[in-house]
C-alpha positions in Angstrom: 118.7 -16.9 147.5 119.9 -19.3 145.1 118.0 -17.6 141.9 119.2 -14.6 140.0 117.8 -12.0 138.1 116.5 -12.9 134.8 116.8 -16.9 135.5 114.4 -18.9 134.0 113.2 -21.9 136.0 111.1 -24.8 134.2 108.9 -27.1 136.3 107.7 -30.3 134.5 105.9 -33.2 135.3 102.2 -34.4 135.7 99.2 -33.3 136.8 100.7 -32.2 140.8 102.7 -29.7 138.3 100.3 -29.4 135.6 97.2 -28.1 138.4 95.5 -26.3 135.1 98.1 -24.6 133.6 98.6 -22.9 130.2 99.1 -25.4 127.6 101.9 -26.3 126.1 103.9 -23.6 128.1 102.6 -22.3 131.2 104.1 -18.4 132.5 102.8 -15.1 132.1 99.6 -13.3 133.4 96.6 -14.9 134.8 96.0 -18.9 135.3 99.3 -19.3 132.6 100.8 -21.4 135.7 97.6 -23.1 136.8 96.7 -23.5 140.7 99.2 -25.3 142.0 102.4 -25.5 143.5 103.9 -23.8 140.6 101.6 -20.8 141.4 102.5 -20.7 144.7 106.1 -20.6 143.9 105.6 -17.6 142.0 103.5 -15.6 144.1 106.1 -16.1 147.1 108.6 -15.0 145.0 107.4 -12.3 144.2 105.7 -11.2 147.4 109.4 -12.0 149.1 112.0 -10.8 146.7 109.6 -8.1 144.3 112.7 -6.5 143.2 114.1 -9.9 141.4 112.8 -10.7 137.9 112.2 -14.2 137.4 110.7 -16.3 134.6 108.5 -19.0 136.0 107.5 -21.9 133.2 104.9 -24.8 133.5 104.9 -27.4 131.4 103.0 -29.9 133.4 100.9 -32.1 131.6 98.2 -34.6 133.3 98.1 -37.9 133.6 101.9 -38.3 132.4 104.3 -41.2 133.5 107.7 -41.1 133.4 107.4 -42.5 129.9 105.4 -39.3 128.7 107.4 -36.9 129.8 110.6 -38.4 128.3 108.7 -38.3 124.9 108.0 -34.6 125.0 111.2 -33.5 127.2 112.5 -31.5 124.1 109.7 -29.3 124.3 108.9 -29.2 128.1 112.5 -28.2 129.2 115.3 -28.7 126.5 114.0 -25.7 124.0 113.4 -23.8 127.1 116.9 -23.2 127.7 116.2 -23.2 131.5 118.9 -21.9 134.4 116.8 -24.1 136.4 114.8 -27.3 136.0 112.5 -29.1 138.3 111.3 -32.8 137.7 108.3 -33.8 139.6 107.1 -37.2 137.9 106.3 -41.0 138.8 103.1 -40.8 140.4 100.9 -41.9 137.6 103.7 -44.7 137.0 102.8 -46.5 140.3 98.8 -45.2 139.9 98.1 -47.4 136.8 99.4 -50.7 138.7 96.7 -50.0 140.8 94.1 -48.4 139.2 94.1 -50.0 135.4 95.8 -53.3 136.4 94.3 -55.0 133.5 96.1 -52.5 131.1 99.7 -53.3 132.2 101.5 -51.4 129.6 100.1 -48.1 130.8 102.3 -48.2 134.1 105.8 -47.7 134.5 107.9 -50.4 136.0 110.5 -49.3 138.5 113.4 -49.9 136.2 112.4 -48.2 133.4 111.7 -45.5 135.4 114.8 -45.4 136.9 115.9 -45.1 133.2 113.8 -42.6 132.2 114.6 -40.5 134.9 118.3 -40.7 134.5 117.8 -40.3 130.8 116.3 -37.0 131.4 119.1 -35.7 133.9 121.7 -36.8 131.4 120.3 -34.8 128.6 120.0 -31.4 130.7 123.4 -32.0 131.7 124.9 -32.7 128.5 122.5 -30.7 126.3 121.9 -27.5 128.6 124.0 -25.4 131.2 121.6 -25.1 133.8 122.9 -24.3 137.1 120.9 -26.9 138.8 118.2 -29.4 139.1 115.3 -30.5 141.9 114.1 -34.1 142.0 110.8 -34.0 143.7 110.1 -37.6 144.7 106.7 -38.8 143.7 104.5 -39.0 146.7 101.3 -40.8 147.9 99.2 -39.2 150.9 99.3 -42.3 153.3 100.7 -42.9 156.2 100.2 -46.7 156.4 103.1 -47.8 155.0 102.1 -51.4 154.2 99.1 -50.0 152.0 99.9 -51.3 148.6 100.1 -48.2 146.8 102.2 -46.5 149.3 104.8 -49.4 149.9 105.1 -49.5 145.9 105.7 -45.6 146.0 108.4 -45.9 148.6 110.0 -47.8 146.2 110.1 -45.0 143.5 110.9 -42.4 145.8 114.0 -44.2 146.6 115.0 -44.5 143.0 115.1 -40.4 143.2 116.9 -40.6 146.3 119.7 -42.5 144.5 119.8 -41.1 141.5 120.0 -37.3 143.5 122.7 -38.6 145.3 124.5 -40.0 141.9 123.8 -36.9 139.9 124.3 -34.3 142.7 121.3 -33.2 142.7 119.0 -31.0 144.9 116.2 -33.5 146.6 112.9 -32.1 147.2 111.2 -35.3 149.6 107.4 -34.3 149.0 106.7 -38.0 150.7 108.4 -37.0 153.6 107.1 -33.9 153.7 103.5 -35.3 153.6 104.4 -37.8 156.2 105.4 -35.1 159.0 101.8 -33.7 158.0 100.1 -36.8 158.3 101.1 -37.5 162.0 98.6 -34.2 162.5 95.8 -34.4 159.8 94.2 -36.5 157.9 95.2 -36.5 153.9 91.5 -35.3 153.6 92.1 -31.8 155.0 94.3 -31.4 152.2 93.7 -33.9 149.2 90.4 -36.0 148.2 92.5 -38.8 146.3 95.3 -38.7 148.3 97.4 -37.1 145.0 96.1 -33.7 144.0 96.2 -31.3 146.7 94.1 -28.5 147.1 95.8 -25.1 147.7 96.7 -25.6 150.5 99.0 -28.9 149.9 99.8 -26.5 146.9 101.3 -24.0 149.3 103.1 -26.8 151.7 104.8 -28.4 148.3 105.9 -24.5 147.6 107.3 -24.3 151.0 109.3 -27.3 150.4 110.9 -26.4 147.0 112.0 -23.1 148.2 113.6 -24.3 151.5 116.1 -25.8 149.2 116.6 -22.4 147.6 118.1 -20.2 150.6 114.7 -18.5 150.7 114.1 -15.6 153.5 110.6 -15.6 154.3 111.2 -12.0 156.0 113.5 -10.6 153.6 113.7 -6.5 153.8 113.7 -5.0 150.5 
């Protein structure tokens, strides 16, 4: 497995991350890390590989774009002093074309999310020395691809496709991911808005991250 004892891992991003966690840092006992896909992280962790100490951190925050998170990125993952960060954001950029569209300014346009995204990658490369970052492409439950919210999605999840690629990152495709599922169930089983999913979406986004991490699922220890 990828992680090592005593590494601390930092996910950030909006309300997917967020899922109720402890504000303005999320780890520790209890609900600290929400109900999410953070906290599903954890608990496989540590039902998998109980004899490797690992500091989880949430600093999700609802309802943040792109723009948000670049304004607080200091305290969500540069103070942290992370071994590992994971950036799951965009999805309230492309939400507020669509459900605000009168209040323009509160989305985020694709190229200045494309900077703000890059922005943040270049200051945990130049500021920390992390030994590596996940891009979790923003994602919208739909499998019509010619819906308007999904087609505009597409276009931000290939903006973290690119800039993965550039920046030699590790890609965590949650719209993919949700696409397989969709060709079985309805978005419904798993998410009421099509965004926030329940635990079990929570569990399937887990499952994603950590098949990028050399995870063994039937580990001896």
């Amino acid at each position: 497995m990828i992680f090592k004892e005593f590494d601390r891992i930092v996910f950030t991003g909006d309300s997917v991350t967020d899922a109720g966690c402890q504000k303005p840092v999320g780890e520790g006992l209890f609900d600290s890390l929400g109900n999410g896909y953070v906290r599903e992280i954890e608990n496989l962790l540590v039902a998998c590989y109980p004899d490797l100490k690992l500091r989880i951190t949430n600093t999700g925050v609802s309802g943040n774009t792109s723009r948000d998170l670049l304004k607080r990125f200091d305290d969500a993952v540069i103070n942290l002093n992370p071994d590992w960060v994971s950036i799951c954001i965009g999805i309230n950029d492309v939400w507020r074309q669509f459900d605000v569209p009168a209040i323009p300014e509160s989305a985020v346009q694709p190229e200045e999310y494309r900077k703000n995204v890059e922005e943040m990658i270049l200051r945990i490369k130049n500021e920390l020395n992390v030994k590596g970052i996940f891009l979790c492409t923003p994602y919208y439950m739909e499998p019509n691809k010619d819906d308007w919210m999904r087609a505009k999605m597409d276009e931000y999840t290939a903006i973290c496709k690119e800039l993965a690629e550039k920046h030699n990152l590790i890609l965590v495709d949650f719209q993919a991911m949700y696409e397989k599922y969709l060709k079985y169930r309805h978005s419904a089983s798993i998410a009421w808005d099509r965004v926030h999913p329940n635990r079990m979406g929570a569990v399937m986004m887990a499952k994603e991250i950590l098949n990028h991490c050399d995870f063994d699922y039937n580990r001896e220890f």
